[in-house]
N, C-alpha and C positions, 0 to 999 in steps of 0.2 A: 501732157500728151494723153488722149484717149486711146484708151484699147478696142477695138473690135467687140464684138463677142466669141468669133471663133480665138482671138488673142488670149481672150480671158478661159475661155473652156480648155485650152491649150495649159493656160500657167496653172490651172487647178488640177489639173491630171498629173503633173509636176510636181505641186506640194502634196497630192497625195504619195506618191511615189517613191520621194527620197523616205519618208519615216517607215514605209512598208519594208523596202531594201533596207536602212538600217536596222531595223528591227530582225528582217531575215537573218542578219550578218550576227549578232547576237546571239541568236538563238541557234547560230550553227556551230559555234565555238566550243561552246560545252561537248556536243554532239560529235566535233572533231578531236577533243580531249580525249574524250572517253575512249575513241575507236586508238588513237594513238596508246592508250594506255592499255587496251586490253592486247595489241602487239608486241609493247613492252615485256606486258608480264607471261605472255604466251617464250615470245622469245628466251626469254629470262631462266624457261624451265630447262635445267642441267639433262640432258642422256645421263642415266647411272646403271653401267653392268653389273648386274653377280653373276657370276660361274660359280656353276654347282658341281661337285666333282666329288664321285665316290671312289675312289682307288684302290680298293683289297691290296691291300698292302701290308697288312699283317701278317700273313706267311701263312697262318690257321689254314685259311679256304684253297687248298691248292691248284682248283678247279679255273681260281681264276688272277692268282697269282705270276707275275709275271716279273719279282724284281724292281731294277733298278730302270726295267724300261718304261715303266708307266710314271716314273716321277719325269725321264726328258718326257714324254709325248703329254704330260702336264705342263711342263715349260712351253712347250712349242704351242699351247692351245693360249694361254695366256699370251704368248708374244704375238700370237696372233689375231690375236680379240682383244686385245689390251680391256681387261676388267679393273671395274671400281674394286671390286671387293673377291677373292674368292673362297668360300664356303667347303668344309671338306670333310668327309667322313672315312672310315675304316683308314686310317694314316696310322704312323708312328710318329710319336714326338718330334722327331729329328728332322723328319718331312719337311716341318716347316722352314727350319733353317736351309734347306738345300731347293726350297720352293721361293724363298721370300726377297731374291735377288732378282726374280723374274717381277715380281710387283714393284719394284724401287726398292726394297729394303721398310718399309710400312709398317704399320702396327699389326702386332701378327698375335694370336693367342691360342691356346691350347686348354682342352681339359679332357683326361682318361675318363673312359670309360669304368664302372668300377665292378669287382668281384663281389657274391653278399656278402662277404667281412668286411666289408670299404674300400680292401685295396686295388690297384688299378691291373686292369687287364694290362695283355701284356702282349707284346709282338713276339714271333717267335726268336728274334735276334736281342729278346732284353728290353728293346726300350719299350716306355706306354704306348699304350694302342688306343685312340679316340679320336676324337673332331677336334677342328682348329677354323682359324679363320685368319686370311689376313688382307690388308686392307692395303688403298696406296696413300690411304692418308697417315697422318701421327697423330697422339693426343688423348687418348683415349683410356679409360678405364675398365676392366672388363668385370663380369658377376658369370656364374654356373650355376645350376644345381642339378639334383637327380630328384628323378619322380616318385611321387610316391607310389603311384600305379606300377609293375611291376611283374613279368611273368612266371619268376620262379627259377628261370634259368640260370645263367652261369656269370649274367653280365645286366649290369643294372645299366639303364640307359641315361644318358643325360642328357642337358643342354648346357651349349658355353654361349655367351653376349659379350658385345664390344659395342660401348654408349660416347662419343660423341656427343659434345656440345649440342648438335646439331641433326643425329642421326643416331638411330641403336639399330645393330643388326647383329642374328643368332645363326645358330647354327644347331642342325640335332639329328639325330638317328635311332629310328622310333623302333618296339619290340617289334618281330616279327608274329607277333601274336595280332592277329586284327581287333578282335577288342580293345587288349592294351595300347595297343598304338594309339585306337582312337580316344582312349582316356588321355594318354598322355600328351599329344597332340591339342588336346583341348587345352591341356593346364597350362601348356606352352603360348596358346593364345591368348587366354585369359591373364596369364603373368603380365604379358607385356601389353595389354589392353589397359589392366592396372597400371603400368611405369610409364602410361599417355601414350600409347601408337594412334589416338584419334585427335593428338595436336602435333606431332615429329612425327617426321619419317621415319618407318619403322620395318624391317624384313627380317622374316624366320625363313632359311632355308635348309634344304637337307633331304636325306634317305627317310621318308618316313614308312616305307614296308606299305603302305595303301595308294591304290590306286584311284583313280578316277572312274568307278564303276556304278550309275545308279542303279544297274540292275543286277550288279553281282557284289557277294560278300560286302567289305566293310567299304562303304564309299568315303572317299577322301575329305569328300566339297561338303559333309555332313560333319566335320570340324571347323571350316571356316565360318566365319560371325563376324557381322560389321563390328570396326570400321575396315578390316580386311578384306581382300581380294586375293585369289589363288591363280598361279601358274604352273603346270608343269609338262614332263616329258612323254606324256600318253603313257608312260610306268609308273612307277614310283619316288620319283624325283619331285619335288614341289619349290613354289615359291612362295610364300604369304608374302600381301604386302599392306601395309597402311597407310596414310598421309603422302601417298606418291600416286601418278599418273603410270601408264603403259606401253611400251612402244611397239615391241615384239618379241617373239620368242624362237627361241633358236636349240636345234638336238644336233646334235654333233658324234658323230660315231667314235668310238676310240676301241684299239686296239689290243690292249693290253691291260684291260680291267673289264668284268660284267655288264659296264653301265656305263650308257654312254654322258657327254658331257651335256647341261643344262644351262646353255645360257638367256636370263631373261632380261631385258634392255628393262629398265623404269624410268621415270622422271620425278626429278625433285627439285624443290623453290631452287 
């Protein structure tokens, strides 16, 4: 059979066509991989809370002690944020135990504050007076220390850490001396800069005495250094973070301690 010429101009537009379209279809696949992968890994990243929570609850500052009311209106903030983690200063030891039913029961850690002889400050009902942390996960092994920077006062400042497999996060309450703060705050970043906050997830939170002021006294954001990132409560509340993403930040007023509640939403793998 003969073809026309319009038959043949016809079946040429044809053979060029199917290899164009196959080859389109090829080359969209990867293209469709990729966009499916990068929703994957978007999807994939966990919300993770810390609540920051400083509670005068040492009996010391009468100013802004309040008792046994500020540990419920701590339960009630956590029942009602449900935090990963919460981070906490001016406490008593015991704190923790009457806090850590409100987290699941979780890893929870503690380290006093210390007097300059070594030993640990003290609440005015006896038990230690310092920062704690506790978590809703298990697993974990913790490290402190105290700085070597230091103001002379009555109470040497620390930091306590809880290291996960998978995550470290601190906890600290800095001199109220702005200088020392800002030494000790640095060494605090640098530590755990050193222990990889620029491969794991990494958060220092806490009372650190500086605020977020470029134009007044000791500015806060003049201690952060990649790989971290800073959060806080427009006072003295903060949150460093490393190897994590942001989502928002939240101030919460509380009644029965000086400082309201700090919560900062992150994300992690």
């Amino acid at each position: 059979m003969r073809l026309s010429w319009s038959s043949l101009r016809v079946l040429a537009r044809l053979l060029l066509v199917v290899p164009l379209a196959t080859a389109g279809v090829a080359t969209l696949v990867p293209a469709a991989s990729a966009v499916s992968a990068s929703v994957v890994s978007a999807s994939a990243a966990q919300s993770y809370r810390v609540l920051q929570l400083n509670l005068c609850h040492s009996g010391v500052n009468t100013s802004c002690f309040n008792g046994a009311n500020v540990i419920q209106e701590a339960r009630d903030i956590i029942g009602a944020r449900q935090p990963q983690v919460v981070t906490l200063n001016e406490i008593c030891r015991d704190d923790l135990a009457q806090l850590a039913p409100s987290m699941g029961d979780g890893y929870r850690v503690f380290a006093p504050a210390l007097r300059p002889d070594g030993t640990p400050v003290r609440c005015v009902n006896g038990d230690e007076y310092g920062n704690g942390l506790i978590f809703r996960a298990t697993g974990a092994t913790s490290f402190s220390g105290v700085y070597a920077t230091q103001d002379g006062g009555s109470e040497r400042r620390v930091y306590v850490c809880a290291e996960f497999s998978d995550l470290t996060g601190c906890t600290t309450h800095l001199s109220t001396t702005g200088n020392v703060a800002m030494a000790q705050c640095k060494a605090a970043i640098a530590m755990l800069r050193d222990r990889g906050a620029a491969t794991r997830p990494t958060f220092l939170a806490g009372d650190f005495n500086m605020k977020y002021a470029p134009l007044f006294g000791q500015n806060v954001q003049n201690c952060n250094s990649a790989p971290f990132f800073r959060k806080g409560d427009g006072d003295v509340q903060h949150v460093f973070a490393a190897s994590m993403g942001f989502e928002r930040t939240d101030v919460i007023s509380m009644r029965y301690t000086d400082h309201p509640a700090l919560l900062v939403t992150l994300t992690r793998p």
